[in-house]
C-alpha positions in Angstrom: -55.3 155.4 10.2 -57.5 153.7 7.8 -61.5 154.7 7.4 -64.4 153.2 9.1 -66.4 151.0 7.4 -69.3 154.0 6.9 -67.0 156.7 5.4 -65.1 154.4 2.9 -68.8 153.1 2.3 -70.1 156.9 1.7 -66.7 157.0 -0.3 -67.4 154.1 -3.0 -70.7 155.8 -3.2 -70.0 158.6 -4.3 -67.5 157.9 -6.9 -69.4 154.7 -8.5 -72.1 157.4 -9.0 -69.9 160.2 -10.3 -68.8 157.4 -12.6 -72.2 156.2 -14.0 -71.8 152.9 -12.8 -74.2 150.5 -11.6 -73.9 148.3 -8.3 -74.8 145.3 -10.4 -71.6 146.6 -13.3 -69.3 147.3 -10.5 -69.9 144.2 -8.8 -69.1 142.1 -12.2 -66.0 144.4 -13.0 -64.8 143.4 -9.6 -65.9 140.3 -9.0 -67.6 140.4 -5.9 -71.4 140.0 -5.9 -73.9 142.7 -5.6 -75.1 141.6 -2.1 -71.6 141.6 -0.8 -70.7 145.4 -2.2 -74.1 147.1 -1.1 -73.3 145.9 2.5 -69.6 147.5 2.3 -71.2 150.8 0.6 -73.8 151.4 3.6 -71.0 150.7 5.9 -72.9 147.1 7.4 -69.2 145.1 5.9 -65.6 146.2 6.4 -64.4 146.6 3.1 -61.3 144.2 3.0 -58.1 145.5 1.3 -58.8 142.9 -2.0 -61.9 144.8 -2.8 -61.0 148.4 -1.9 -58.5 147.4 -4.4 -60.3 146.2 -7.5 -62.9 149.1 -6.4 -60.0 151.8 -7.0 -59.4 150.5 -10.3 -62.5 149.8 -11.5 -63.6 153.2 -10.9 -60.3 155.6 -11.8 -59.5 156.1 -8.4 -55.8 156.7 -8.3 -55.2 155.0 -4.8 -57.8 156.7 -3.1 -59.9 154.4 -2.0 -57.0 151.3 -1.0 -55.5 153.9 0.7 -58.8 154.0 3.3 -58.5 150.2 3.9 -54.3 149.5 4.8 -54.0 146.0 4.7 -53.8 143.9 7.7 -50.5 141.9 8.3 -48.9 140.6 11.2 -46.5 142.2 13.5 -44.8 145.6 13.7 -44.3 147.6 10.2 -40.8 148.5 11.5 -37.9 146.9 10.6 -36.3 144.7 13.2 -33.3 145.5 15.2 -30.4 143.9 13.8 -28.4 142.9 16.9 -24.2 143.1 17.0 -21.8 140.6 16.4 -20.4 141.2 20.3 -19.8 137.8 21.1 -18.5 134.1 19.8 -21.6 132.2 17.4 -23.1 129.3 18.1 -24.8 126.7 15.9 -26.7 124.0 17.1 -28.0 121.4 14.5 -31.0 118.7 15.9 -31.7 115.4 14.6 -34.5 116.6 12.8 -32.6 119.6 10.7 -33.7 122.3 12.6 -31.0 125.4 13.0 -30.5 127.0 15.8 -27.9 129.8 15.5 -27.6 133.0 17.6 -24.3 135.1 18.7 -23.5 133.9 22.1 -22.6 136.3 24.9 -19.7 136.1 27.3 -21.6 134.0 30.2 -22.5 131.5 27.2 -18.9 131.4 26.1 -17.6 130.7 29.3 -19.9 127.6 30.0 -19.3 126.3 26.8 -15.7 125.2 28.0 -16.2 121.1 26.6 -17.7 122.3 23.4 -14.4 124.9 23.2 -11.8 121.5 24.1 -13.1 118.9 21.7 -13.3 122.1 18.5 -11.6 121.8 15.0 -9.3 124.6 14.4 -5.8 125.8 12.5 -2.7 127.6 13.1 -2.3 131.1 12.0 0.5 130.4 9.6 -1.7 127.4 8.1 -4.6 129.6 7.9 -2.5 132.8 6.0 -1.6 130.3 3.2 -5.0 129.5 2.4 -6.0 133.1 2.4 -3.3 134.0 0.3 -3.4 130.9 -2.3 -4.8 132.2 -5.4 -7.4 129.4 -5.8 -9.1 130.2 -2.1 -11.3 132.8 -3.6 -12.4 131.3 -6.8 -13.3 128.0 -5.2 -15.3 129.5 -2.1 -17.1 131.4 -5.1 -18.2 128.8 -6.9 -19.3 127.3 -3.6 -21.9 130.1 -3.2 -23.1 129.8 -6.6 -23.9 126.3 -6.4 -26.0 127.0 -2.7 -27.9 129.4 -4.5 -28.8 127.0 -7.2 -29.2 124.7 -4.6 -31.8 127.2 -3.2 -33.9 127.3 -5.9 -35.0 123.2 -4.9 -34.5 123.1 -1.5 -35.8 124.1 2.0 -33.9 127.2 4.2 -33.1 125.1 6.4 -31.1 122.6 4.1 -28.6 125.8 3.2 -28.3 127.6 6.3 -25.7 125.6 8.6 -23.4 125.3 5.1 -23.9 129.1 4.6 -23.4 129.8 8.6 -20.1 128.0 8.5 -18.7 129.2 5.6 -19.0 132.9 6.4 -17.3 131.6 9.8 -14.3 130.4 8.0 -14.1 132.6 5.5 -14.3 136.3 7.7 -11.6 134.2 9.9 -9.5 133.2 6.5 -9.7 137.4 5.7 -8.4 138.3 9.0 -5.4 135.6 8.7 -3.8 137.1 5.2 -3.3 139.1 3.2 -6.3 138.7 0.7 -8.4 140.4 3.1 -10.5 142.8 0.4 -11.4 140.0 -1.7 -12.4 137.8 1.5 -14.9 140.0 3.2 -16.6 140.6 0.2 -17.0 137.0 -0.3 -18.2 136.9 3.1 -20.5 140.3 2.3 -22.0 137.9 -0.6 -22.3 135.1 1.6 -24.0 136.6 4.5 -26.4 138.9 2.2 -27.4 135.5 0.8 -27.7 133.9 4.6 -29.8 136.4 4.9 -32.4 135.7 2.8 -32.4 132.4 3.7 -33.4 133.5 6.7 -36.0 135.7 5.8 -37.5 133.0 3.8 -37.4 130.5 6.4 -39.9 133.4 8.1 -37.2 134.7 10.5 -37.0 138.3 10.0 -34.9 139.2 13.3 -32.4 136.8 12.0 -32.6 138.5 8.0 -32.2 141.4 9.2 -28.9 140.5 11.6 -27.0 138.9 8.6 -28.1 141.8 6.1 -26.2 143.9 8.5 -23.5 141.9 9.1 -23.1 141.6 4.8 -22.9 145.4 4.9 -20.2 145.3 7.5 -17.7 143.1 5.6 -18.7 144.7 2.4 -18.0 148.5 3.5 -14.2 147.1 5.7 -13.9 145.7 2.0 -14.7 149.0 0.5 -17.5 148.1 -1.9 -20.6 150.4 -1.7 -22.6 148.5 -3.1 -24.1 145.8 -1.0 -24.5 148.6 1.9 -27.5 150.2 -1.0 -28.5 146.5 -1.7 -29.1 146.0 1.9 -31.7 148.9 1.7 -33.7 147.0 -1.4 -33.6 143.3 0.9 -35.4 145.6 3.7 -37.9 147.3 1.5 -38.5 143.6 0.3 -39.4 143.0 3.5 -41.6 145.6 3.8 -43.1 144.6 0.9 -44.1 141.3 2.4 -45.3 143.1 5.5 -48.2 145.6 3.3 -45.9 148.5 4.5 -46.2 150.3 1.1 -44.6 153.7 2.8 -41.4 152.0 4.2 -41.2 150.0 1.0 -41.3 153.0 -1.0 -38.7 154.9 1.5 -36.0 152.4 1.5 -36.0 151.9 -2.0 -35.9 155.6 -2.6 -33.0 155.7 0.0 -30.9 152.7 -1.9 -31.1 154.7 -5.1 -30.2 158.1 -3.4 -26.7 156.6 -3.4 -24.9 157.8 -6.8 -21.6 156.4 -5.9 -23.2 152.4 -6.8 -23.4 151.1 -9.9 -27.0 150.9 -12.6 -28.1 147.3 -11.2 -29.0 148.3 -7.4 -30.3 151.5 -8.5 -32.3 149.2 -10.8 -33.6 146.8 -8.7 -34.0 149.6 -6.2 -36.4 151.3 -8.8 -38.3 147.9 -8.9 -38.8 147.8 -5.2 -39.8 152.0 -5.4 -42.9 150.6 -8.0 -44.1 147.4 -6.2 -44.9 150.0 -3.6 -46.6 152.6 -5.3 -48.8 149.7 -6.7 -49.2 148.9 -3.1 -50.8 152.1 -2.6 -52.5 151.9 -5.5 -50.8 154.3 -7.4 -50.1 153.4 -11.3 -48.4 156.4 -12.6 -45.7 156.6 -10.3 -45.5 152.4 -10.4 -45.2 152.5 -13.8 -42.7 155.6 -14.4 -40.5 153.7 -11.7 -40.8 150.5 -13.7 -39.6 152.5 -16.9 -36.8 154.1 -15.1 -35.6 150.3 -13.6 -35.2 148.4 -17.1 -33.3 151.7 -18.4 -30.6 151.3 -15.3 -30.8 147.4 -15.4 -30.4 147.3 -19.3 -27.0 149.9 -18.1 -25.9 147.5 -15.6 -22.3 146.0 -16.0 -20.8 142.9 -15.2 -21.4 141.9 -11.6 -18.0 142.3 -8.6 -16.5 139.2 -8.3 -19.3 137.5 -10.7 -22.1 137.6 -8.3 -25.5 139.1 -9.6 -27.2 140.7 -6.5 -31.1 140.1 -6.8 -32.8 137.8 -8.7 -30.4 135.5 -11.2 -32.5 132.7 -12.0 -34.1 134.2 -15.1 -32.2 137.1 -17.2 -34.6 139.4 -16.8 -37.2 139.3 -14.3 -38.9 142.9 -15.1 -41.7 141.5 -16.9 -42.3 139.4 -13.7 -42.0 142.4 -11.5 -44.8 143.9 -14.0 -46.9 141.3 -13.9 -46.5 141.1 -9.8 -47.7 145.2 -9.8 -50.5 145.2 -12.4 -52.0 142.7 -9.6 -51.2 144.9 -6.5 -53.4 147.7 -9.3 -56.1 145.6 -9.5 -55.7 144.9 -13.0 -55.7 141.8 -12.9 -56.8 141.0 -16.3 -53.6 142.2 -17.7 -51.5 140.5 -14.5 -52.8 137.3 -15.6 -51.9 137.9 -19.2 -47.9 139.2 -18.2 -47.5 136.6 -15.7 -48.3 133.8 -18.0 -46.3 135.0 -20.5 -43.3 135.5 -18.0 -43.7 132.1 -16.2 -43.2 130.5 -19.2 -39.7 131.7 -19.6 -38.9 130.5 -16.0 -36.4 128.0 -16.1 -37.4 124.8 -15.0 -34.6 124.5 -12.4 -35.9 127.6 -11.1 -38.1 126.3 -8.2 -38.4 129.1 -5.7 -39.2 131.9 -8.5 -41.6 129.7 -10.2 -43.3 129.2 -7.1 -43.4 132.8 -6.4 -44.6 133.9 -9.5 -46.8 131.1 -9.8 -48.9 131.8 -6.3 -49.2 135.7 -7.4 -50.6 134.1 -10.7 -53.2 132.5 -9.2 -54.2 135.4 -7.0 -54.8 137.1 -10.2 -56.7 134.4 -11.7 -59.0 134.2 -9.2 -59.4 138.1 -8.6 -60.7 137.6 -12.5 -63.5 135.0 -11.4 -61.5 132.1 -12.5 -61.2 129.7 -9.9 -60.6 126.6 -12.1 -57.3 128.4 -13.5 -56.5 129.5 -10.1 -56.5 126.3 -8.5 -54.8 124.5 -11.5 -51.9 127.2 -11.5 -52.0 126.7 -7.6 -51.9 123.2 -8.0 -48.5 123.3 -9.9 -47.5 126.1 -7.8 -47.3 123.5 -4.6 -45.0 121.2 -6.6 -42.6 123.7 -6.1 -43.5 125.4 -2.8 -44.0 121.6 -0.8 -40.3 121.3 -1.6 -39.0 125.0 -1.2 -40.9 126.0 1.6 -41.1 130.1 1.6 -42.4 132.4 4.5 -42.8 135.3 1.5 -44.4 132.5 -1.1 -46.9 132.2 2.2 -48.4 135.1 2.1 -49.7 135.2 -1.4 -51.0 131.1 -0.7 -52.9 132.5 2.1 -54.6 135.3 0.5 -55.3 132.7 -2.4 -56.9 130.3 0.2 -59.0 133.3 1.7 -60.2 134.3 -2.1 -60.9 130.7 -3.1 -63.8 129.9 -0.3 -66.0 132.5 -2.5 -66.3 128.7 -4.3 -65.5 126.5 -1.6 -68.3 124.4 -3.7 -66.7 123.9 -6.9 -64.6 120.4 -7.2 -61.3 122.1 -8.1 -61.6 124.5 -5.1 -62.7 120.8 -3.3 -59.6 119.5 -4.3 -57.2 121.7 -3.7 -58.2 123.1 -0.3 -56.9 119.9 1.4 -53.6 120.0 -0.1 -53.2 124.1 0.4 -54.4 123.9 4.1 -51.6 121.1 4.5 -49.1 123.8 2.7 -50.1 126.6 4.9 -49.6 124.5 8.1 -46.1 123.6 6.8 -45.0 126.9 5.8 -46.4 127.8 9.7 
């Protein structure tokens, strides 16, 4: 239960007094005006989560006072059922691109009986000696790594029929020979990355139903891993969602496994401080971020050379630093890390540049710099107008809230157009 708008008012009160610190010298640490903050401290304004935020930092608070204001988000904090592979899949592609894929139940199946005649299949014995040529895997492995390349440019919905498909042939290759270890993991690897296609695309029912199925090829396969990864893609998701608890609970579950190797528990550990600086907590962010480049520096060659996570740059911990000093509200230091990271983002790397990018210009403009903020925004849409991202969203929209402060200024002018055309997109 979060305060009401007169207690956490009382609350910011009392500790700006405690601390010696003016109205007027809290207002320009935070940068909100004076006006604005005396209204939130006699409890006339709801204090959003953005200032409750800065607030908290500016005056030593430890998490105290974000933890009065939970941030608002849409839809239930829970994750969503994940629904069992019971029946045949079906995948309908439009003219337009669209996907529509769901796992079809028996009544479905049965009137599907013209669809069923005019289908492209193999015989058994054809089928085994693919599965057991020695070339099968390698090839369907490089196929993956070029679609996730291909993700970094490209829309979800571009990927997902290829991935759909080739998770179909390749559990049905696994169950025809005798390669069957090697093949569910490759179709683990594909559907973890199906996935998260999916949960880009803004479809977190769907996310969470490949996730699951991932795990279930990757335990028949016996490999432990991707079962603990699964935990960190769903306390990503709570990430997205504000939930700082379930975030912090799921990661904290992944790691809990000993039997997986350094690099989950790693990027676990990452997860475990993006949601203690969620709730505002920097000690316990920071000790996690400490214990998460010790395991990742450990981590050994990847199974089957896939790197689960983020590949796209070696080593994406500063990023992850940069992305919690924000969620602090420090964002002086955010902005300083997260340019320094970005510029080691390869070019090719689309999607992470316009991730990283967005949460850069949040941090800009949490530091009164709404020039920087809309020019880092501006290059921020090159990337997003082509990727299109439900997660990348959500910062864009909290930047186009925090931006109206100057809805006067001609680079706020400019870019509100081509951000509210982004946001309608990405809807």
């Amino acid at each position: 239960m979060g305060a009401s708008p007169q207690s956490f008012g009382v609350e910011l009160r009392q500790r700006r007094s405690e601390a010696g610190i003016s109205l007027g010298a809290l207002a320009k640490l935070v940068h909100y005006s004076k006006g604005y903050l005396s209204r939130v401290e006699s409890g006339e304004k709801p204090a959003s989560a953005d200032v409750a935020r800065r607030c908290d930092s500016a005056l030593g608070a430890g998490g105290a006072l974000a933890a009065l204001v939970p941030r608002r988000h849409p839809g239930d904090s829970t994750a969503p059922a994940a629904t069992a592979d019971t029946g045949p899949w079906g995948l309908r592609l439009a003219a337009d691109g669209s996907v529509d894929f769901r796992v079809l139940g028996r009544p479905d199946a049965l009137t599907a009986g013209t669809a069923a005649l005019s289908s492209v299949g193999a015989a058994p014995r054809s089928m085994a000696a693919v599965a057991a040529e020695a070339t099968t895997s390698a090839l369907l492995a490089g196929t993956l790594g070029e679609l996730r390349r291909l993700g970094q440019h490209c829309p979800p919905a571009v990927l997902l029929p290829t991935l759909i498909v080739q998770v179909h042939t390749i559990r049905a290759l696994a169950a025809a020979g005798p390669a069957r270890p090697a093949l569910l993991l490759l179709a683990a690897r594909f559907a973890e990355y199906t996935g998260w296609m999916f949960q880009e695309s803004g479809d977190e029912r769907a996310a969470a139903w490949w996730t699951d199925q991932a795990v279930q090829y990757a335990t028949a396969a016996g490999d432990l891993e991707l079962a603990a990864y699964a935990l960190v893609r769903r306390a990503n998701a709570a990430l997205y969602r504000d939930d700082a608890t379930a975030t912090i609970a799921l990661a904290r579950q992944a790691q809990a496994e000993r039997r997986i190797g350094p690099r989950v528990r790693g990027l676990a550990a990452q997860r475990e401080a993006q949601g203690h600086a969620l709730a505002g907590d920097p000690d316990e962010c920071l000790r996690c971020l400490d214990r998460a480049q010790q395991l990742l520096g450990r981590a050994e060659e990847a199974k089957a050379g896939f790197v689960l996570g983020m590949s796209s740059v070696p080593d994406p911990g500063g990023l992850v630093l940069g992305w919690c000093l924000y969620d602090l509200g420090r964002a002086e230091e955010a902005v300083a890390v997260l340019e320094r990271e970005l510029a080691r983002v390869p070019a090719t790397a689309r999607r992470t540049r316009a991730r990283f990018a967005s949460r850069l210009a949040l941090a800009q403009a949490a530091c009164g710099d709404p020039e920087g903020a809309c020019t880092t925004a501006g290059h921020a849409l090159d990337d997003v107008e082509l990727v299109h991202s439900a997660t990348i969203r959500t910062d864009l929209r909290l930047l186009a809230r925090s931006l109206t402060r100057w809805h006067r200024r001609p680079p706020v002018l400019q870019l509100s157009p081509r951000l509210t055309a982004a946001l309608h997109v990405l809807s």
